[in-house]
N, C-alpha and C positions, 0 to 999 in steps of 0.2 A: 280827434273828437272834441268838442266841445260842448258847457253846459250853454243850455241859453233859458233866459228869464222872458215872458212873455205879460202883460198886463190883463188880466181873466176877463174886464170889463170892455176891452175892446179886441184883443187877441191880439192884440200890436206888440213888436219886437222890441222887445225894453235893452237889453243886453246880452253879449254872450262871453264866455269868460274859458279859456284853455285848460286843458287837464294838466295834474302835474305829470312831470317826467317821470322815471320810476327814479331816477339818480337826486331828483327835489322833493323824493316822499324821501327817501333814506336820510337826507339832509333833516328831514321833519323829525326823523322817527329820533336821530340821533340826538338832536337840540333837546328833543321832549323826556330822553332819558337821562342827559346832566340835569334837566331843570328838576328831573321828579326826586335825584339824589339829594341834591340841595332843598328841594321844597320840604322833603319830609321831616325834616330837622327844624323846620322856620319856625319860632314861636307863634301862638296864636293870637297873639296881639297884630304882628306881621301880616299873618293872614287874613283877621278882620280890616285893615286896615286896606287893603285889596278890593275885597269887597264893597267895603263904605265907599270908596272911592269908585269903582262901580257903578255903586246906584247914584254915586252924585252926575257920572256922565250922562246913564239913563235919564236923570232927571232934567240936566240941561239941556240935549237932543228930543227931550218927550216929544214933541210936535213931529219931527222931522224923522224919525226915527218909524211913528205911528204910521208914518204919510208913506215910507216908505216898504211897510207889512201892507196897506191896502192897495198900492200898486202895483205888489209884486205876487200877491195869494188871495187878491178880492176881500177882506178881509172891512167891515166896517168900518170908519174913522172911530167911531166911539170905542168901537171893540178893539180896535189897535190900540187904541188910549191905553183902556183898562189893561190891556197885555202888558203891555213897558212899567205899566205902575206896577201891576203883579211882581215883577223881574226884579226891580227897585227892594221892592218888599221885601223880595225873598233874600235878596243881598244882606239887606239889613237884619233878617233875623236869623242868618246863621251867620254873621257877624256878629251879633249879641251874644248868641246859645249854643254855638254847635263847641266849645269846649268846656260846657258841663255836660252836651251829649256823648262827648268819647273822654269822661274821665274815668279812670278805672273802676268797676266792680268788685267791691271787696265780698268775697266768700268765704263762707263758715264754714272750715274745715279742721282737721286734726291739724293743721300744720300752724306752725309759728304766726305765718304771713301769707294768705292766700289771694290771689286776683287774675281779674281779666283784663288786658289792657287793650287797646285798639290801636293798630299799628296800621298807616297807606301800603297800598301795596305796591305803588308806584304810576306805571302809565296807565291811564285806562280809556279806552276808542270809542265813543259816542257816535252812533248811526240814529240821526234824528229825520223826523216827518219834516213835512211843509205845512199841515195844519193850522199850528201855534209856531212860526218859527224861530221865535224871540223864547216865547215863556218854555219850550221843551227843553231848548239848551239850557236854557237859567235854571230848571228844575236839575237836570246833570250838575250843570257845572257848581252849582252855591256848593255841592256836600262834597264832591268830588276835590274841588279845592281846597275846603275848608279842612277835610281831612288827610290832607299832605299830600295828594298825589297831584299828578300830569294830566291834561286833558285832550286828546285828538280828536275832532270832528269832520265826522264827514254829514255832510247836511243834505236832504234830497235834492234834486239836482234843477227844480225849479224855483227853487228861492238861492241862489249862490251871492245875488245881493246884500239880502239878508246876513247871511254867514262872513260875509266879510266884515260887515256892519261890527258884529258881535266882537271878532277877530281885533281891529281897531279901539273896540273899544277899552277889550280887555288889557292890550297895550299900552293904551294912555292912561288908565288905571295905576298903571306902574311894574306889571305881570312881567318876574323876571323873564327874557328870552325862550321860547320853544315850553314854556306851562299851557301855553292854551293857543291850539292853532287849529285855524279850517282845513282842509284838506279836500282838493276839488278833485276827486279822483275815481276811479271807475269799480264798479263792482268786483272785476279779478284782482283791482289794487287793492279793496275793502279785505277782501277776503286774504291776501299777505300781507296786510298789517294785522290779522285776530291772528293769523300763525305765528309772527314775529315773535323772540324769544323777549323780547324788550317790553310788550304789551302784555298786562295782567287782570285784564279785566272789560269785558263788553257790555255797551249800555244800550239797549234797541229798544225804540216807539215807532208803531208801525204797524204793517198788515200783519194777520194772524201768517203767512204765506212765509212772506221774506222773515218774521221771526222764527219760524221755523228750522229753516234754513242758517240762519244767525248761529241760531242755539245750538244745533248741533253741531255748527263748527268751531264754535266756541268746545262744545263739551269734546271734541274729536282732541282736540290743541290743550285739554286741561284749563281754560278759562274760565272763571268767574263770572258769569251772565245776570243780568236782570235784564229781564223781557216786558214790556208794556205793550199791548196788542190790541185786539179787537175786542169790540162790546156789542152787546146786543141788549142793552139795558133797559127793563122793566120798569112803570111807573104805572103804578098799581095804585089805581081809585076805589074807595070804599065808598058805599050810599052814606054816609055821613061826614063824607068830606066838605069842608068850605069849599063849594065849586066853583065862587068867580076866582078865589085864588090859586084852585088848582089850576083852571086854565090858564088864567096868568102866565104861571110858569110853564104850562107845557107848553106854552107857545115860543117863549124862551130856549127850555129844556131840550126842543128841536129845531126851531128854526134860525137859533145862534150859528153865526157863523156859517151860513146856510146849510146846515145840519151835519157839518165835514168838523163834529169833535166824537172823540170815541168816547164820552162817557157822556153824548148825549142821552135823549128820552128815545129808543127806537121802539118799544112795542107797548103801547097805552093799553093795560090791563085794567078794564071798566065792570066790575060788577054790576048784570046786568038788570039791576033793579035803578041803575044814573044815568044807563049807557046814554041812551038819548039822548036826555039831557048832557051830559058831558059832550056829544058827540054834533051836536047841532049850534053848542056857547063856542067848540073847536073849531069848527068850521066857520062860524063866522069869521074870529079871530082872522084865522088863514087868510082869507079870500081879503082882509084888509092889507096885507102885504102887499108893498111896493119894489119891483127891482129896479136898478138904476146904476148908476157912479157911484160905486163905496164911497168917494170923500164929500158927497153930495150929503145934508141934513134930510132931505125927504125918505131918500134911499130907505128902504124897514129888512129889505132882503139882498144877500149879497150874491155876487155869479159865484161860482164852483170854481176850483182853482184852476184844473185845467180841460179841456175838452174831450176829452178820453174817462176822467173821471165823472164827467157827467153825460156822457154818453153810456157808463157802466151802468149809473144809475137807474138809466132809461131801462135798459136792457129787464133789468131786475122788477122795475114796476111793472111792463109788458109779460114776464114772465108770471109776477103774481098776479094779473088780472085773467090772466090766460088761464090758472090755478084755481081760479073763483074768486078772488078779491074784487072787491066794489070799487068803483073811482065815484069819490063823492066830489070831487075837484082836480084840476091840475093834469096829474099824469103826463105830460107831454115838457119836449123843450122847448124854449124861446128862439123864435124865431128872429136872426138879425144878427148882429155881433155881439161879442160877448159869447161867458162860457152860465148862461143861464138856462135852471130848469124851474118850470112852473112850480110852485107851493104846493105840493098836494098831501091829501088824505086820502088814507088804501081804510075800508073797511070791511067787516067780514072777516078780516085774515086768519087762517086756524093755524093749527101747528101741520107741517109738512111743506106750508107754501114757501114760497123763495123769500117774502117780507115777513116771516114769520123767524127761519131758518138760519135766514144768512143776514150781515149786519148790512144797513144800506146807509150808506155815509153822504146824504145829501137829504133835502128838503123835503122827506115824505113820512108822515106817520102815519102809522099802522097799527090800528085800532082792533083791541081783541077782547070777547066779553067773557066773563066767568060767572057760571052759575053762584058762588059761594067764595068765601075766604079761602080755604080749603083748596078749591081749581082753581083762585090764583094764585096762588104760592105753588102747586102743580107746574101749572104754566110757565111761569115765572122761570123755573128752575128748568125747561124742558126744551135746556139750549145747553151748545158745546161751551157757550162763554160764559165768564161770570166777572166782569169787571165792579160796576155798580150798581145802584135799586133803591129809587123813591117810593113809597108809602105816603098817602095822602087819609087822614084822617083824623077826626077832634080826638079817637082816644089815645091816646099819643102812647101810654102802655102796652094798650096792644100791636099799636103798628109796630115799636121796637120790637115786640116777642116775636111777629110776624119777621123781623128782617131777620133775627135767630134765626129763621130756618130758611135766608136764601143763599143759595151757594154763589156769594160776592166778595168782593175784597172791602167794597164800600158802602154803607146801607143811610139812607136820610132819610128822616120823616118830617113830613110838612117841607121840605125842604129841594131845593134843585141841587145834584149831586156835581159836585164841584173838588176839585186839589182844594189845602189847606196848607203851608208849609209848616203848621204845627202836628199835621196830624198824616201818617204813612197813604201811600196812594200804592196802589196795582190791584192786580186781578189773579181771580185762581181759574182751572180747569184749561179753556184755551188762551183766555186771555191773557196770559202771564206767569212770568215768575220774579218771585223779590218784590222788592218795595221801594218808594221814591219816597222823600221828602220823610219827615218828623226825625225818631232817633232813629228807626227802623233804617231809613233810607243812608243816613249819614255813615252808618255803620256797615253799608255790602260792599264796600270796597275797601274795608278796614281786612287786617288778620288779627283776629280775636284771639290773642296770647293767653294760653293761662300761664301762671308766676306760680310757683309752690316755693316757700322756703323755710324747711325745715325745725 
């Protein structure tokens, strides 16, 4: 079997790349367990210095590196940009700070000398999307390293370009042998490496489905999990919102990336004293989207990664209009080559429908009205997921007291909900478990020792 990489924009056979042996994973597993005993010891001067050097490869490849996420996942030239600077960033700022984030906590207790120390726990297996293929891993890998351990990846199995990219680079960074390695290997190979006694900890971004399944193989094996999954994120307009700004963003908020980020905008929560208006300034917006050649400047909208994913899509709008959902536009695929679906807008949508329900990871928003503050924040909450949740409004007070009561990991106001690598990322309910990024994240693959001495 082999993976192969295809170009979204024309469907053309870019590469294909062979699985490893089961005898070249054990060589992996082995390498990544000397490097993780020695790495947990390495001062953290050692290990920023990894880093920094990192983001100066990223920096030097910027172009070529960008060019080579919108050929392989459709991904905009400008939005590959921004991706690799992301990476860059995040290098450098847990090379600045990630050891004041695991220096010990000293506690107030009876004893002499009380603390908590943070200790790697050694290998830990990273099952990453194709979405963001660069910024996923680099969100794993900055804390992961930074806090003494080993890192294995296995990468979806439509970007394997990518993954080698990352693989190389961490290399020429200076990354002793077998710390950080791709691994092109197949699902039953994924699943004996979370049993392996040598591996202590699994990182999954990905469908609510396959984390499922993740998770509890991880919890079967005693493993360590953080889980980052599906969203069905809320973006909740109040009649006193700035509306050319809101649109702004929700056109952003969904049609980034041609709407395949899970912590896009998926259900626009309009009180329905704006609806129209909100919903007539959106629609324009839409309908000025262009698809085309990601690396093209006109290009505004990008193909879908691969043609099964945007055929899921279909499926799902078909379903919700079948449901009672309105097409105010779009609804349909692109006719020709390429893995494109029309820009659309579902309105109408209530709760029970499939675009209400289920997350749809591709170019459609789904416009739902609430009598009151009150039945949005109902609403809002009247999902299995709970990733994140914009609030649009001048009183900026209350929109915070508002995000108090949404069951999310992440809550912005006035704002498009976004990672931060100062500030923790994940989701509660289905979406997740654990935390990525700030101290939160640096620390779930630490063992939090406590120290008592008498």
């Amino acid at each position: 079997m082999q993976f192969e990489t295809r170009n979204p924009y024309t469907g053309e056979l870019l590469a294909e790349f062979p699985m490893l042996s089961n005898d070249q994973l054990e060589q992996k597993l082995q390498q990544a367990d000397l490097a993780a005993e020695h790495w947990r010891t390495a001062p953290f001067s050692e290990r920023s210095a990894l880093l920094n050097a990192l983001a100066d490869r990223l920096d030097a490849e910027r172009e070529a590196l960008a060019k080579l996420i919108s050929l392989e996942m459709g991904k905009l030239l400008p939005e590959a940009l921004g991706e690799v600077d992301k990476c860059a960033l995040a290098c450098r700022h847990y090379a600045e700070h990630a050891e004041s984030m695991l220096q010990d906590d000293l506690i107030a207790t009876p004893a002499q000398r009380s603390l908590v120390t943070y200790q790697p726990l050694g290998v830990i297996f990273a099952v990453m999307p194709w979405n963001f293929p660069f910024w996923q891993v680099f969100r794993c890998l900055v804390s992961v390293l930074m806090s003494g351990n080993a890192l294995l990846l296995k990468h979806a199995p439509n970007v394997p370009q990518c993954a080698k990219a990352i693989e190389r680079l961490v290399t020429e960074a200076g990354a002793p042998e077998g710390l950080f390695a791709e691994l092109t290997i197949s699902v039953e190979q994924a699943s004996a490496v979370i049993a392996d006694h040598r591996v202590h900890g699994v990182a999954f971004t990905g469908s609510e489905g396959a984390g499922r399944k993740i998770g509890a193989l991880a919890g079967q094996n005693l493993k360590k999990c953080v889980l980052e999954l599906g969203g069905s994120d809320p973006f909740i307009v109040l009649d006193d919102a700035d509306m050319e700004t809101a649109v702004d963003v929700a056109l952003r908020a969904r049609f980034s990336n041609a709407g395949q980020i899970c912590i896009a905008a998926k259900r626009f929560i309009v009180l329905q004293s704006c609806a129209d208006d909100f919903t007539s300034r959106l629609l324009e917006r839409v309908n000025e989207l262009r698809t085309g050649d990601p690396l093209a400047a006109t290009t505004t909208l990008a193909p879908m990664a691969r043609a099964d994913l945007r055929d899921g899509v279909h499926r799902q709008v078909q379903q919700s209009l079948a449901e009672g959902a309105v097409n105010l536009t779009g609804c349909d695929i692109v006719e020709g080559g390429g893995f494109f679906y029309v820009p659309s807008v579902l309105t109408n949508v209530k709760l029970g429908m499939t675009a209400f329900n289920e997350e749809i990871f591709g170019p459609v928003a789904a416009i739902v009205t609430a009598r009151d503050e009150a039945d949005a924040i109902a609403q809002a909450n009247a999902t299995r997921f709970g990733l994140g949740a914009s609030i649009w409004t001048q009183d900026v007070e209350k929109g915070e007291a508002m995000l108090r009561q949404l069951d999310v990991g992440a809550g912005f106001v006035n704002a498009q909900v976004a990672s931060d690598v100062r500030m923790p990322f994940g989701g509660v309910k289905a979406s997740g478990l654990g935390r990525e990024l700030g101290t939160n994240g640096i620390r779930e693959f630490c063992n939090g020792k406590s120290i008592w001495v008498a």
